[in-house]
C-alpha positions in Angstrom: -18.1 6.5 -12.8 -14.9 8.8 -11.9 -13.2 8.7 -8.6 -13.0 11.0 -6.4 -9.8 13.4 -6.1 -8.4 14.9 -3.2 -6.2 17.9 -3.2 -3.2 16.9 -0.7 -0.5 19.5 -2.8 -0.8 22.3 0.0 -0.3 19.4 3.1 2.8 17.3 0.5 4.6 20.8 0.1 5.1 20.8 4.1 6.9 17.2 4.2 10.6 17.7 4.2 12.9 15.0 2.4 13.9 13.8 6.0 9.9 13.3 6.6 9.4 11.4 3.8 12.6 8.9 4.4 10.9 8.5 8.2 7.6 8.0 6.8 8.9 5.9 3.9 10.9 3.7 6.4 8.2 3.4 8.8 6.2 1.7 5.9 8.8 -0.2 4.7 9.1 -1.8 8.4 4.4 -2.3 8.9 4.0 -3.4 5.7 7.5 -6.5 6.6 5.5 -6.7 9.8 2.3 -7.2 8.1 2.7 -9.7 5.6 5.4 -11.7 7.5 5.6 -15.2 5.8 2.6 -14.8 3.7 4.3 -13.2 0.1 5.4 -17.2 -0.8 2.0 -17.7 -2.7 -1.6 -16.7 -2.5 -2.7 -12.9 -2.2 0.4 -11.5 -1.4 2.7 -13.1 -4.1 4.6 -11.7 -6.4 3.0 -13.4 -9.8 -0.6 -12.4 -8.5 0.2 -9.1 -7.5 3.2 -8.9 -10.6 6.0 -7.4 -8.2 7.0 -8.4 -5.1 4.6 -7.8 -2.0 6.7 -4.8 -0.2 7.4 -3.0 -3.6 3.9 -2.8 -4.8 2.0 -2.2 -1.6 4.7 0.9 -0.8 4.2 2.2 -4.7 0.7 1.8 -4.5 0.1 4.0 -1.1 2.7 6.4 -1.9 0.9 6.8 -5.1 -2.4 7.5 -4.6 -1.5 9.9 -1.8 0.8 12.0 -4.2 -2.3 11.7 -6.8 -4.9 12.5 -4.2 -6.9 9.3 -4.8 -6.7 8.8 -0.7 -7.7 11.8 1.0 -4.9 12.3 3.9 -6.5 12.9 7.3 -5.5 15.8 9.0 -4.9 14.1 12.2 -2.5 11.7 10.9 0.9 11.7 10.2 2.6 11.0 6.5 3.9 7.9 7.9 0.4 6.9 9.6 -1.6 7.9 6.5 0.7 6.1 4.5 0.1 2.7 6.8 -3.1 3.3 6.6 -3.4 3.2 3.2 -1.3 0.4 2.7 -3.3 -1.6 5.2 -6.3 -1.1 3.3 -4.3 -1.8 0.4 -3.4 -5.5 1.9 -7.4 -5.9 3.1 -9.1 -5.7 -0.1 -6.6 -7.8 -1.8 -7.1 -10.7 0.4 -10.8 -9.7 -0.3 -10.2 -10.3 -3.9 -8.1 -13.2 -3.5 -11.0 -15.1 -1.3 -13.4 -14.4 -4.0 -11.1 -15.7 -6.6 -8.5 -17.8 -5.3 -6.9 -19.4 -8.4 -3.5 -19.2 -8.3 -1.3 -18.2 -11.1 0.6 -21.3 -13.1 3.7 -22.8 -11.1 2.6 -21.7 -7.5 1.3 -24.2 -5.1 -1.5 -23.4 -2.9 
């Protein structure tokens, strides 16, 4: 089955650079606020999710808005779709994590 693809190349020409620093920094600072204390071990640690919590959870939502595998709502902002994404993002991997909670050799649950 393929995925879907949206086209968000008309609405990403209109961000300017100081947009996307905002927008950047906005996710840095919801995505510190959201995982406060819980990137040690389980679902938010580094050897299950192989880089550190704040790196992959900005790559990944910057990343599939720039490839148009998230559909960016016209009512939101860059930095709102982006923490929208990103909170989905942290969601389904605690999803995945209660489903199959093993954790990698060397962390203590």
């Amino acid at each position: 089955m393929t995925k879907q693809k949206f086209d968000n190349r008309e609405r990403l020409s209109r961000v300017k650079e100081k947009q996307w620093r905002e927008a950047l920094d906005e996710l840095t600072a919801y995505i510190t606020w959201r995982l406060h204390g819980r990137t040690e071990y389980g679902a938010h640690c580094a050897a299950v999710l192989g880089d550190n919590a704040l790196a992959h959870y900005s790559h990944e939502a910057y990343t599939r808005l720039i490839n148009g595998e998230w559909k960016w709502d016209e009512n939101l902002s860059l930095a709102e779709q982006l923490k929208v994404i990103a909170g989905s993002l942290i969601c389904n991997q605690v999803t995945k994590w209660k489903r199959n909670p093993e954790a990698p050799p060397g962390i203590v649950v």
